[in-house]
N, C-alpha and C positions, 0 to 999 in steps of 0.2 A: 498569495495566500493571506496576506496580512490586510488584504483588502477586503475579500470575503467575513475574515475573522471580523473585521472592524463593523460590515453590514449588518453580521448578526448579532452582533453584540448592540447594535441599535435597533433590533428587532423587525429588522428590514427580509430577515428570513434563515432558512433553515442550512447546512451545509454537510458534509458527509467525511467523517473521521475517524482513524481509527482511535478504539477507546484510548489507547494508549498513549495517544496526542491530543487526547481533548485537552485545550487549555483552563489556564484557572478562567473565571466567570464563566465558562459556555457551560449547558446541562446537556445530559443526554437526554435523549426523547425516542420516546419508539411506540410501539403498541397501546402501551396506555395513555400515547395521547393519539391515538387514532391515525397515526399512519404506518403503514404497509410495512412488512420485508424488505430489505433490500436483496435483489439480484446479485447470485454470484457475480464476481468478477476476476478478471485475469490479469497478472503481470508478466509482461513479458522483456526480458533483461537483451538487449541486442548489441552487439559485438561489433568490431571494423573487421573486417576480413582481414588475414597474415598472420604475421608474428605481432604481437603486444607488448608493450613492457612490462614487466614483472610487476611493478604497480598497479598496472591496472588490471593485469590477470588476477592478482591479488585482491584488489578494491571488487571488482566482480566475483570472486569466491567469496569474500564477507557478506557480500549484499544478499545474494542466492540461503546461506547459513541463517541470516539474521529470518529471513522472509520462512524459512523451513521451521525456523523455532517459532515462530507463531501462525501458521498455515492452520488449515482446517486440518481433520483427521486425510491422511494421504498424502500429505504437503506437496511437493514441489519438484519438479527433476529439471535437469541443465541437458539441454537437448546438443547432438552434433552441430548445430546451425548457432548456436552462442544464443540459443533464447532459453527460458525458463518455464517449460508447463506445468500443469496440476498433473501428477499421477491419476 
């Protein structure tokens, strides 16, 4: 990531973040500078099969919470299979 981060920062080009991670120097750009929408996209959270250790049952409940408070309208559900769809 910090390599990306480094290319664009020398203007070598554009890269795709959420707002809420853009660093200090990078700008946003979108529309009014003449490029496109981006494509929904999906995350999907995937599990080892068995039992887990409480940590990481745990570490994957936070991850799932964090992504649902900033999801589109609909957010997110935790499927039987330990992945995470869009409702």
């Amino acid at each position: 990531m910090n390599g990306l981060q480094a290319a664009v920062r020398a203007g070598l080009g554009v890269t795709v973040l959420p707002k809420e991670m853009v660093p200090a120097g990078l700008v946003l750009v979108g529309a009014e500078h003449e490029l496109p929408p981006l494509p929904d996209t999906e995350i999907a959270l995937y599990r080892a099969p068995g039992v887990l250790p409480r940590a990481a049952e745990l570490l994957g409940e936070h991850i799932v919470h964090s992504l649902e408070s900033v999801a589109a309208p609909g957010g997110i559900e935790s499927a039987e299979d330990g992945k995470a769809y869009p409702r």
